[in-house]
SEDRENTOR-252078 format. One line per field, with one value per residue: y, x, z of N, C-alpha, C, CB in turn. Coordinates in Angstrom, 2 decimals. Each point is the difference from the previous one (the first is absolute). Last residue first. Glycine has a CB too. Example, Ala and Ser with C-alpha at 12.3 -4.5 7.8 and 13.67 -1.06 7.14 Angstrom:
n.yy: (-2.25, -5.09)
n.xx: (12.85, -0.89)
n.zz: (7.08, 2.08)
ca.yy: (1.19, 1.19)
ca.xx: (0.82, -0.89)
ca.zz: (0.06, 0.00)
c.yy: (1.09, 1.20)
c.xx: (-0.77, 0.90)
c.zz: (0.73, 0.00)
cb.yy: (-0.63, -1.17)
cb.xx: (1.18, -1.89)
cb.zz: (-2.15, 1.25)
This chain:
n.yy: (145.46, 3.82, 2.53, -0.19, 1.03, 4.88, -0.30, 2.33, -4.24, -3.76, 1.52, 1.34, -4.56, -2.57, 2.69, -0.96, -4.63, 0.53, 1.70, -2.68, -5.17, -2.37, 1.72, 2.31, 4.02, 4.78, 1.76, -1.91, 4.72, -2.21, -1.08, 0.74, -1.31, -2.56, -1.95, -4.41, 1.66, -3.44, 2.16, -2.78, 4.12, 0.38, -0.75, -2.58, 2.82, -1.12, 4.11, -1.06, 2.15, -1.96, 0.68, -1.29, -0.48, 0.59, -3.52, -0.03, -4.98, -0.23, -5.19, 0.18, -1.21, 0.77, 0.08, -1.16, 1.68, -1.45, 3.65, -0.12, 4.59, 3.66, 3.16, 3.40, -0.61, -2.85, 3.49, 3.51, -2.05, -1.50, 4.80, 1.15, -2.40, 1.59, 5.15, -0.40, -1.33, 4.95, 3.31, -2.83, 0.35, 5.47, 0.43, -3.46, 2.60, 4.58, -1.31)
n.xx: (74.23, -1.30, 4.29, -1.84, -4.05, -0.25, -1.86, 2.84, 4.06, -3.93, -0.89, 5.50, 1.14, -3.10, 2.11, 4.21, -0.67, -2.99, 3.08, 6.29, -0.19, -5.57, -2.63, -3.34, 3.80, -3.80, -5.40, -4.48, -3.66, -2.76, -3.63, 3.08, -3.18, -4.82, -0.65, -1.89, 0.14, -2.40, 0.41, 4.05, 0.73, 4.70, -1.57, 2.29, 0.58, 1.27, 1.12, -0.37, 2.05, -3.28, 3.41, -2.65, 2.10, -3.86, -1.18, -5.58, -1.82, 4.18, 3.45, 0.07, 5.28, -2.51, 3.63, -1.06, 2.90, -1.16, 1.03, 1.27, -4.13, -3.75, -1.95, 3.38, 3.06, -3.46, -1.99, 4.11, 0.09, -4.57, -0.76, 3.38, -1.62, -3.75, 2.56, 2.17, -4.89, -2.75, 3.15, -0.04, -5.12, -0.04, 3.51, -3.12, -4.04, 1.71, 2.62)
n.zz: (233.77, 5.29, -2.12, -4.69, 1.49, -1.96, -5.26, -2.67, 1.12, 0.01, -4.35, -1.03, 2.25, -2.88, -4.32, 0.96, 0.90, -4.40, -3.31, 1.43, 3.61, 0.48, -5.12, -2.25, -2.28, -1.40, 2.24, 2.29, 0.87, 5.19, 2.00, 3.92, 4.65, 0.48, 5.04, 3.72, 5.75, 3.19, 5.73, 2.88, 2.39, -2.82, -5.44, -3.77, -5.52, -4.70, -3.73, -5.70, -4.90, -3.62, -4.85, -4.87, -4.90, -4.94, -3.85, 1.27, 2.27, 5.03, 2.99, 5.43, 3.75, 5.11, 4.03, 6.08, 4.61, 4.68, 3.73, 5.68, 1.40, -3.40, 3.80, -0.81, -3.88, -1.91, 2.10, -1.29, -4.61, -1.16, 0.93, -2.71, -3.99, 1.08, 0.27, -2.95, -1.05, 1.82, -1.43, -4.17, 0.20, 0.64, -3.05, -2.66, 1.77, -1.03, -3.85)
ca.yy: (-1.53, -1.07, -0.40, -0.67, -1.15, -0.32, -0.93, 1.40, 1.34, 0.12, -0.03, 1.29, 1.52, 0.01, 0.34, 1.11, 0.51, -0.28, 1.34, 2.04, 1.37, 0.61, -0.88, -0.43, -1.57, -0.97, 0.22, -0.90, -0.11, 0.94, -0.66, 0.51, 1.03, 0.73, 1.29, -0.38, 0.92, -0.32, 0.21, -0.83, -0.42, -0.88, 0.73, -0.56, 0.25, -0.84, -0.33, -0.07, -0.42, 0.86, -0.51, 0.78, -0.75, 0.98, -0.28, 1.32, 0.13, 0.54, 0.57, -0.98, 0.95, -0.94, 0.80, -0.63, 0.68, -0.70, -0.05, -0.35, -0.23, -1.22, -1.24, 0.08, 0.56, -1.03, -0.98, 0.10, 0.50, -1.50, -0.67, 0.35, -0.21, -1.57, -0.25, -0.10, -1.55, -1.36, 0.23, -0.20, -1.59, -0.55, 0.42, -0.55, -1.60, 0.08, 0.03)
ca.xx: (-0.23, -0.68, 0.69, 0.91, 0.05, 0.78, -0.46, -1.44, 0.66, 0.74, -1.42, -0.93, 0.29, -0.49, -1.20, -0.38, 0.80, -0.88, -1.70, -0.35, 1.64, 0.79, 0.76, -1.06, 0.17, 1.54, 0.56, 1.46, 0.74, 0.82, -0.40, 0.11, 0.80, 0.91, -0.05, 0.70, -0.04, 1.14, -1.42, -0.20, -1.11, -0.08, -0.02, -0.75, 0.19, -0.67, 0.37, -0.98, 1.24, -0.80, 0.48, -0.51, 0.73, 0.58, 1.66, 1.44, -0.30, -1.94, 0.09, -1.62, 0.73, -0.63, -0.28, -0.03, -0.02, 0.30, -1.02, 1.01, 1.35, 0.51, -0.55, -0.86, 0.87, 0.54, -0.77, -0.20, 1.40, 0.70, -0.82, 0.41, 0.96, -0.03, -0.71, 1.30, 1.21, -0.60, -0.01, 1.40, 0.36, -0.68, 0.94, 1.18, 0.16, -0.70, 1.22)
ca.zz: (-1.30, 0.76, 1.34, 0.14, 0.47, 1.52, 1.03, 0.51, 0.62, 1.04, 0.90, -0.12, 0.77, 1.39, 0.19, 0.21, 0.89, 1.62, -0.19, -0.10, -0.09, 1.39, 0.82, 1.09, 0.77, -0.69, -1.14, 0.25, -1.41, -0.36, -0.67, -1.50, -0.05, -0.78, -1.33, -1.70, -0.79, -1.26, -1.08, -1.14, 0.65, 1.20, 1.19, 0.83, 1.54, 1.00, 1.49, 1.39, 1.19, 0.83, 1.47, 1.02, 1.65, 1.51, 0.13, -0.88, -2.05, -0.51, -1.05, -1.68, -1.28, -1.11, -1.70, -1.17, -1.22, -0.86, -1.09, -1.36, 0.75, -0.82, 0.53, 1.31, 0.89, -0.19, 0.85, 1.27, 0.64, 0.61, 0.79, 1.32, 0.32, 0.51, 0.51, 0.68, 0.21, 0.42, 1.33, 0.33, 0.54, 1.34, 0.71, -0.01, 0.13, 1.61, 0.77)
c.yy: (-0.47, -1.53, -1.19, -0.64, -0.38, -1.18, 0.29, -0.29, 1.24, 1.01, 0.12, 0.08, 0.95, 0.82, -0.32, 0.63, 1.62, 0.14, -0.34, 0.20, 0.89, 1.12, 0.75, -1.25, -0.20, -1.53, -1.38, 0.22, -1.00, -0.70, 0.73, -0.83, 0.58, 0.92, -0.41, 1.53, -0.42, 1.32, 0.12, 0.20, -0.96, -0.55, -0.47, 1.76, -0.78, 0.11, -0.67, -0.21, 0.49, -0.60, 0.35, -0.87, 0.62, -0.77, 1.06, -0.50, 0.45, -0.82, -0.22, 1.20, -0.14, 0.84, -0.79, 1.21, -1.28, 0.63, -1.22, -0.73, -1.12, 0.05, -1.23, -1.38, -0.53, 0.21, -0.98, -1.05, -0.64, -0.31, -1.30, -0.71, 0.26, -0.43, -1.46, 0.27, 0.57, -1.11, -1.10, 0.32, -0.20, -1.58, -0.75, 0.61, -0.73, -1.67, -0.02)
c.xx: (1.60, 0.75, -0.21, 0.77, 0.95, -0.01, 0.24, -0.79, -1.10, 0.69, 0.40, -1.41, -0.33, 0.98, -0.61, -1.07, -0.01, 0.25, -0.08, -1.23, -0.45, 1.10, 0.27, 1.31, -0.72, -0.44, 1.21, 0.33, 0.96, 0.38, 0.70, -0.98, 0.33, 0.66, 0.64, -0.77, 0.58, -0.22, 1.24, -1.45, -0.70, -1.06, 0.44, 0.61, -0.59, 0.60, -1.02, 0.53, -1.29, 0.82, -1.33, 0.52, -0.31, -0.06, 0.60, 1.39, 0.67, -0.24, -1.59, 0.35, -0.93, 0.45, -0.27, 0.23, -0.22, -0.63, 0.63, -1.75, 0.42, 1.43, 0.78, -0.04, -0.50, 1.48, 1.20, -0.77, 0.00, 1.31, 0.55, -0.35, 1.06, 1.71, 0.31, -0.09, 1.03, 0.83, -0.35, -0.04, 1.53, 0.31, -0.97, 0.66, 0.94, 0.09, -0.28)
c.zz: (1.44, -0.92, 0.54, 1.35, -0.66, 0.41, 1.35, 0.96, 0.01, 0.84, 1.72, 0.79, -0.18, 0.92, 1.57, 0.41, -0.43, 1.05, 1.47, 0.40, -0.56, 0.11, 1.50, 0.84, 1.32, 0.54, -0.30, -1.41, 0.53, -1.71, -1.48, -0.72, -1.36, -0.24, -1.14, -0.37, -1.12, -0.85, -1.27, -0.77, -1.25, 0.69, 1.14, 1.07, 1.38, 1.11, 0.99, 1.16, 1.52, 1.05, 1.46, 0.94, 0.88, 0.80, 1.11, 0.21, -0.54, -1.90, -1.03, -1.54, -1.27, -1.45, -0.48, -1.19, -0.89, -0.92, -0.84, -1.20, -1.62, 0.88, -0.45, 0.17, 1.34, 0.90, -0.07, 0.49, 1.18, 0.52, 0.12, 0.83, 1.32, -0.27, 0.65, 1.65, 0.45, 0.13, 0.84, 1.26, 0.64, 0.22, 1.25, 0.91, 0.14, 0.94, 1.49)
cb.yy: (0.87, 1.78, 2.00, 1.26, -0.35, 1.83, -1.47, 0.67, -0.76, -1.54, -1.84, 0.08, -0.49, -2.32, -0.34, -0.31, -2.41, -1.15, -0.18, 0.70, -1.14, -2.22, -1.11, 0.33, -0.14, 2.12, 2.98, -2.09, 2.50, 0.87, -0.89, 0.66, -0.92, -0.83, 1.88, -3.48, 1.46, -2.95, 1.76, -1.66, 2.32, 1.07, 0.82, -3.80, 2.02, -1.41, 1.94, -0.82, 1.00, 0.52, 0.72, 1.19, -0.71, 2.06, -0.77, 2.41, 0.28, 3.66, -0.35, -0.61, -0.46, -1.01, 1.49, -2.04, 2.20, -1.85, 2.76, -1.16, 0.14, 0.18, 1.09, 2.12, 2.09, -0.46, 0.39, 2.20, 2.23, -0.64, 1.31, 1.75, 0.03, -0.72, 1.74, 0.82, -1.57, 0.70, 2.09, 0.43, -0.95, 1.79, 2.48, -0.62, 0.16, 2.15, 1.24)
cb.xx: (-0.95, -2.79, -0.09, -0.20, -1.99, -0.52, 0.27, -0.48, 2.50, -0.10, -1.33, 1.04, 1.25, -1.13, -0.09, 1.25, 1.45, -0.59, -1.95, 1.20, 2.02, -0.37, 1.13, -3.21, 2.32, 2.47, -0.58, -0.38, -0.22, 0.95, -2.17, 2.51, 0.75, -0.81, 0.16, -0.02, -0.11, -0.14, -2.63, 1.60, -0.24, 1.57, -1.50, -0.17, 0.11, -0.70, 1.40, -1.49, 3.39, -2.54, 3.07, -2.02, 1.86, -0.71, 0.29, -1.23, -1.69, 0.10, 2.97, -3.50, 2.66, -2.41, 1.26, -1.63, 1.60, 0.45, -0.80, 3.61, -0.58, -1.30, -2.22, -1.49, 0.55, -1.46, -2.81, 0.27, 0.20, -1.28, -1.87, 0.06, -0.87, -3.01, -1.22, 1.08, -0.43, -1.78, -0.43, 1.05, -1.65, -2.03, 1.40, -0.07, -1.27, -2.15, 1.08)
cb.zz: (-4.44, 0.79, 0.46, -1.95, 0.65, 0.78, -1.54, -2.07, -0.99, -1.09, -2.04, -2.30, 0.24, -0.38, -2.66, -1.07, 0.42, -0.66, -2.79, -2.09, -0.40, 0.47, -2.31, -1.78, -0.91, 0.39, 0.42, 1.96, -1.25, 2.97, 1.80, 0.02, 2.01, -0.27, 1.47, -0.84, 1.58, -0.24, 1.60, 1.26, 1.85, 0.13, -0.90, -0.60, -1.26, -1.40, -0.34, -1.13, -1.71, -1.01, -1.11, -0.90, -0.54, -0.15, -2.76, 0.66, -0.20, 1.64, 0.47, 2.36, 0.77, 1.65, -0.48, 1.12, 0.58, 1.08, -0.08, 1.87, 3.76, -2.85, 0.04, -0.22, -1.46, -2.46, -0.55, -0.19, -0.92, -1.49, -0.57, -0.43, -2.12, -0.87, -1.37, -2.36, -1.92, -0.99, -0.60, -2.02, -2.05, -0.30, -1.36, -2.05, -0.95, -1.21, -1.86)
């Protein structure tokens, strides 16, 4: 259990870290996904942001890499799921 609290501290760590690099340095972004489904038939979403700094150093993160439940259409899973991401992120304001 020790491990599993030390990683979770660790990723919510680098999750800050990027919070604040992407608060700091990102004015507007473009975004990919990618949607795949495993052997098993599990759907997975990864949703990425592409940037340029004002001194144009490029930044690409991944932001989710997340379960995709039901339909794989625009109107339900996928438009939720990137707001939901957008809104823990702080970059609805920025779209």
């Amino acid at each position: 259990m020790k491990v599993r609290n030390k990683l979770m501290a660790f990723g919510e760590l680098v999750q800050l870290k990027r919070k604040e690099k992407i608060k700091s340095n990102i004015k507007y972004f473009s975004t990919t996904t990618d949607i795949w489904t495993s052997r098993t038939m599990e759907s997975f979403i990864a949703i990425t942001i592409h940037a340029l700094t004002d001194d144009f150093n490029m930044i690409n993160m991944t932001l989710e890499v997340e379960p995709l439940q039901g339909k794989h259409t625009g109107i339900y899973n996928i438009e939720i799921v990137i707001e939901k991401s957008f809104h823990i992120w702080g970059i609805e304001k920025k779209t």
